[in-house]
C-alpha positions, 0 to 999 in steps of 0.5 A: 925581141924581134931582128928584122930579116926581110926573108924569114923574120924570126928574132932568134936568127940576128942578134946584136953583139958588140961587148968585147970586154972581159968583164967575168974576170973582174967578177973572178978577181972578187969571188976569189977574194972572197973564197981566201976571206970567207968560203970553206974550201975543199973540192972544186966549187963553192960550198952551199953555205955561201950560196944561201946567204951565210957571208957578209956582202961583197963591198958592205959593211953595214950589218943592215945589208943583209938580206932578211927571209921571206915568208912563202909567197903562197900566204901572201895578199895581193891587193887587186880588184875584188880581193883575188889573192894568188892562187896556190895551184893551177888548175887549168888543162895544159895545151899541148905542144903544136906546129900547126897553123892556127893557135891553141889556148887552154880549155874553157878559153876562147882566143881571137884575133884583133888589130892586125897590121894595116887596121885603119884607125880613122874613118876615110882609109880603106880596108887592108887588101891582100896582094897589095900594097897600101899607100904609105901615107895611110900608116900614119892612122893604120896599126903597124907592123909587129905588135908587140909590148903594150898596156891597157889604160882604164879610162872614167870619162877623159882620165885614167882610172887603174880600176875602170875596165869597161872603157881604156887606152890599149897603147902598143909598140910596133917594133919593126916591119916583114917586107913579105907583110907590107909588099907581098911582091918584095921591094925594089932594090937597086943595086950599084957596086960603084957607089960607097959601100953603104950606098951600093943598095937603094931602096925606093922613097915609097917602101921606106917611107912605108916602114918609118911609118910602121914603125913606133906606137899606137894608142887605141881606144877600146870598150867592152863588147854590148856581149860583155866579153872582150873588146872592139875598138872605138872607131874614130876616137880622138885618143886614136893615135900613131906615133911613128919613125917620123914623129917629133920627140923631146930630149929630156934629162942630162942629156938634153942639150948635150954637144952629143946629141945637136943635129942638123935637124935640132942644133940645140940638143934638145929635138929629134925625130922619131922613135923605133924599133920600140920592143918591149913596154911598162907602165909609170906608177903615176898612168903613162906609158914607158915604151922602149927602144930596142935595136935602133942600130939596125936603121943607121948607117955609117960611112967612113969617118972615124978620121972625123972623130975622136977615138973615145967617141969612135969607140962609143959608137963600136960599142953599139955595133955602130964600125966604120962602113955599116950599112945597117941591117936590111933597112937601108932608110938612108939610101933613096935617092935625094929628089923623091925626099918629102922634106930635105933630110927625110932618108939623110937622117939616118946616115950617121957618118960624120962628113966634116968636122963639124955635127951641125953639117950632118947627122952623126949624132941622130943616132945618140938621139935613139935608145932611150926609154920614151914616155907618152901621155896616151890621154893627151893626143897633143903631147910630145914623147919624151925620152927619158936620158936618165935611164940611159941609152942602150937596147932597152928591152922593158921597164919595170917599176918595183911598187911605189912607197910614200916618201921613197923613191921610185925605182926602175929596172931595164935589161939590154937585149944583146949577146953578154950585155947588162941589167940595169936599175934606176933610182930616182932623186924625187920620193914618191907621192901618192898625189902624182898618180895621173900627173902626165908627163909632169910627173914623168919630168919629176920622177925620170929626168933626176936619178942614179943609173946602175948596173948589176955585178952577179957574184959568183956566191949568190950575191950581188952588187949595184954600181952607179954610173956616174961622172966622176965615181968608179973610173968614169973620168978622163982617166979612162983611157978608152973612152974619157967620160967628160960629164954625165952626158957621155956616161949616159949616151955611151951607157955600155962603156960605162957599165964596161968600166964598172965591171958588169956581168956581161948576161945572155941576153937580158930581155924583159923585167918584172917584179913580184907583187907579192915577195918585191922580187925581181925576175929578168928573162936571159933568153939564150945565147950562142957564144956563152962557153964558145967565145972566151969573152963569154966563159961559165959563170954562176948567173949565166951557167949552161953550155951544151951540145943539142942535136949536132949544134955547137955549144951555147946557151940555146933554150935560155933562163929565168934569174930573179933577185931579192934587193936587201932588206927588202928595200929596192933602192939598196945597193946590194941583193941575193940572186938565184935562178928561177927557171932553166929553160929547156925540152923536157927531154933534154935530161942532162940541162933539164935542172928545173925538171920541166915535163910535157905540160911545162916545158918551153924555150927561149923565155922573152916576155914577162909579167906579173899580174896584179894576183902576183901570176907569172906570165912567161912568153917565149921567142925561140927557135931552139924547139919550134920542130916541136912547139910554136912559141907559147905563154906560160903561167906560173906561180913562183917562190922565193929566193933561195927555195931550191938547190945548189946544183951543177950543169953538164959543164960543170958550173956550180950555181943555184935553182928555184924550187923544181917545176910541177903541174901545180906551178907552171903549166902551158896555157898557149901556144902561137901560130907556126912561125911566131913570137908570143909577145906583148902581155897586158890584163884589163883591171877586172882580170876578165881579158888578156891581151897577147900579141903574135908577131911574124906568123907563117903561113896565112894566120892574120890573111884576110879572108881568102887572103894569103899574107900573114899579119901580125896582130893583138890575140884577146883571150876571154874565159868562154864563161865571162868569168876572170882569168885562171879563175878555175884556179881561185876555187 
């Protein structure tokens, strides 16, 4: 996850927050009801036995709720192209911590730069030039700006193939744009403090123009190098393709058509322009790519106009950060002035304000239109993206499915990347058919546009719950004082207040999704968060249980942690589950906080993307700013196990919770490690295991210059064996 800062554009430094309930206290009210039923008092904390699965769970009476052992993952199958089981230990030598310039990867690997920003996808357009600005236009076929969540997509002549390697679809998002990337010189910004406040800034039509264009999705088709190792693009492919800011997409689900969603542009409901701010991305089981909209916020602007609305939907859009006289972050796509727009609304759109009082005068609901996990056919250059209203609107950070069954449905996962937002699944109404498998988008309408939407309550016991968010169950009604929900549409629209009303665990910052091919865990990255044990909104808790004081800094959730749960019975539509944490992030140093026993060849912070391959390998990516004076940010590999395989414990806080197993060299070792100044983002595998891919977002210094260059770029990393031979294939011997 990336914010744009046009300065020094590091994801750590902005993030969104706009959670102002109590919700832990909900959670206390049911932990405690529990200690006076079940839990054996004495001491200040929980007793072990409630932690490891002894009580009944919350809200459950159902024997077959429980949640059943698992064996050891480590003697577990995992069926993949040419029968690679997991490997029990990583053989590999660890990369060392590094600041410097360039990137470093692990011994026997070889690491190369490919489809830097500005990278023409068509003949015609020319080469990127240093020190110059290219023309705005040209970005509707050049990749764009901060490469980020993508998946390679095996193609056998014109159709997808999950196990063809030699030819595929790379698809990636581009997740938002660095001013010093696109105009080394800095844009022209005009200032005038006469005019409303969010208009006092105006930016120049070209260099706005630039941005929407950079923003969104490129499909690229790619083949195996006549060397055999890695990849080069095809040029001119007609799967070629750029889906930007400025690209039409379909509403689909219950909120198509919805009074909430009807502009000036579609005043039926069931159109809008553009995707962005896409971060991370996910796979369908039937072959379509699931991108997500992340931090839309920061692209609108809205004026004074609460006056025009009701108080519900005033605080539906507080709720995303959306208050009066915002006039976005640096952005400023609504502020070039009207006689240089290309089309009449080009730079109106994204003002939201609502001017009267009525919404198909103005665009007060462009923004209810972004926020949404969108699909795209890469196979069909013709098709339209689809945002998928069923999932729910908030700042999805990925989409993970958990694997597919025959006869049941199929079932997503989805964090909301902000300070003390929430976790969310989706359960979907058709059951699964084998038969759907490169359907397109009619399997998408089939599976996505139906469904339940939930979010997560982590009790402090170790158990947890799924509440669904639905019109007229668990107080979304017009009851609701603050914001009566009317229908399904608004439930969906206003996703956060929803899960508000239910009693959600507000988390630091829920980032990417995985679930294990082995054991069907599901693993969520919280990356940090600032005000965890600062703001009293935000207190101590089992699931989110660190606040601490590092080098002089005030105390927070710096470095960030790993939580995975098991649904029960193995069943990942089932409304209950067991958490533990995974992993603790933190300096290997930092003894106090270090309850993972993290060493030199292992520790990192901040953890952001995540991934398991096909083997059931984890892949951790980082994005921190906590520990960059010791290490860029890098990519783990990791070989998890199971819930409830480690301790009860307590941090410096004092906050009881419970750890997975301690981390060895065998377990999690560093296998890279980015330029200075970077996110490791963006992970995906060819089907042969023989290629990953990795993306490197903002670089310092001149990583992704031209030659002779001195403008950083952000751009795909291959990493290839220098023997030719799979992944981590040290590791099967």
């Amino acid at each position: 996850m990336t914010l744009l800062n046009s300065k020094q554009p590091l994801a750590h430094e902005v993030v969104e927050d706009s959670n102002p309930t109590n919700n832990i206290d909900f959670q206390t009210i049911i932990s405690r009801r529990l200690n006076r039923r079940s839990i054996l008092k004495g001491g200040t904390g929980l007793t072990a036995a409630a932690f490891f699965g002894a009580l009944p769970l919350v809200g459950c009476s159902d024997d077959d709720d429980s949640i059943p052992a698992k064996n050891n993952g480590n003697d577990a199958a995992v069926p993949a192209q040419g029968d690679l089981k997991r490997p029990e230990t990583l053989k590999f030598t660890a990369v060392a911590h590094s600041t410097t310039e360039t990137m470093s990867v692990a011994a026997g690997y070889k690491a190369e730069m490919i489809l830097p920003l500005g990278t023409p996808l068509i003949s015609g357009i020319d080469d990127w030039k240093d020190n110059r600005e290219q023309s705005a236009e040209s970005f509707e076929w050049r990749m764009g700006d901060n490469h980020d969540g993508m998946w390679f997509f095996g193609k056998k002549g014109s159709a997808y193939d999950p196990k063809a390697s030699e030819n595929g679809l790379l698809v990636m998002n581009h997740e938002y744009v660095n001013s010093s990337e696109l105009s080394p010189f800095g844009y022209h910004v005009i200032q005038d403090n006469n005019a409303a406040p969010i208009f006092q800034n105006r930016r120049l039509a070209s260099d706005v123009r630039r941005e929407v264009n950079c923003h969104g999705v490129a499909v690229v088709e790619m083949k195996r190098r006549a060397d055999g190792m890695g990849y080069e693009m095809v040029a001119d492919s007609k799967y070629n393709r750029r889906l930007t800011s400025s690209s039409t997409a379909q509403l689909t689900g219950p909120v198509a058509g919805s009074d909430l969603v009807k502009t000036k542009f579609d005043p039926t409901g069931f159109q809008t322009r553009g995707i962005n701010n896409n971060c991370g991305a996910g796979l369908s089981p039937w072959g379509t790519y699931l991108t997500t909209e992340e931090n839309f916020l920061g692209v609108f602007a809205r004026g004074q106009d609460a006056s025009q609305l009701s108080a519900g939907h005033n605080y539906g859009r507080e709720r995303y950060g959306a208050t009066e006289n915002f006039p976005g972050w640096e952005y400023l796509w609504h502020t070039p002035d009207a006689k240089d727009a290309k089309i009449s609304d080009e730079f109106s759109r994204w003002d939201m304000t609502a001017a009267s009082a009525s919404a198909a005068d103005d665009y007060r609901n462009g923004f209810n239109t972004f926020g949404y996990i969108t699909e795209i056919d890469p196979f069909d250059q013709n098709s339209i993206p689809q945002k998928r209203t069923a999932l729910g609107r908030f700042a999805h950070e990925n989409c993970a499915y958990a694997p597919v069954e025959q006869g049941k449905p199929v079932v997503f996962y989805m964090g909301d990347d902000a300070r003390g937002e929430y976790i969310y699944k989706f359960v979907s109404k058709a059951t699964w058919s084998n038969a759907d498998i490169g359907g397109g988008l009619k399997a998408g309408d089939k599976y996505l546009n139906e469904g339940t939407l939930y979010v997560a309550i982590f009790n402090e016991n170790g158990r947890g719950e799924w509440k669904a968010l639905i019109h007229g169950q668990n107080g979304l009604d017009v009851s609701n004082t603050v914001l009566p929900f009317h229908g399904q549409d608004e439930v969906l629209v206003f996703a956060r207040a929803a899960a508000d009303v239910v009693g959600a665990t507000k988390m630091d910052r829920p980032e990417w999704v995985s679930v294990s091919p082995i054991t069907g865990d599901v693993y969520v990255t919280l990356t940090n968060n600032k005000y965890r044990g600062v703001r009293d909104d935000q207190p101590l808790s089992a699931p989110n249980p660190r606040s601490y004081n590092t080098g002089g800094k005030a105390r927070g959730n710096d470095n960030g942690h790993i939580i995975r749960w098991a649904e029960a019975r193995g069943d990942h539509a089932a409304t209950s589950f067991e958490w533990d944490i995974y992993l603790f992030a933190a300096p290997s140093d930092l003894s106090a906080e270090n309850l993972s026993q993290l060493n030199d060849n292992n520790d990192f912070s901040s953890p952001d993307g995540l991934y398991f391959d096909p083997r059931g390998v984890l892949w951790i990516q980082t994005d921190d700013g906590a520990y960059t004076d010791t290490s860029s940010c890098m990519l783990l590999a990791a070989l998890p196990g199971n819930i409830s395989d480690g301790t009860l414990t307590t941090t410096s806080a004092g906050q009881q919770t419970r750890v997975g197993m301690p981390a060895t060299n065998d377990n999690i070792k560093r296998f890279f490690v980015g330029p200075e100044g970077c996110e490791v983002t963006g992970i995906t595998m060819a089907p042969d295991f023989k290629t990953l891919f990795i993306n490197i977002q903002h670089p310092g210094n001149t990583w992704g210059a031209i030659a002779g260059g001195s403008t950083p770029r952000s751009a795909t990393v291959m990493i290839t064996r220098e023997d030719g031979d799979v992944i981590l294939a040290e590791s099967f011997v």
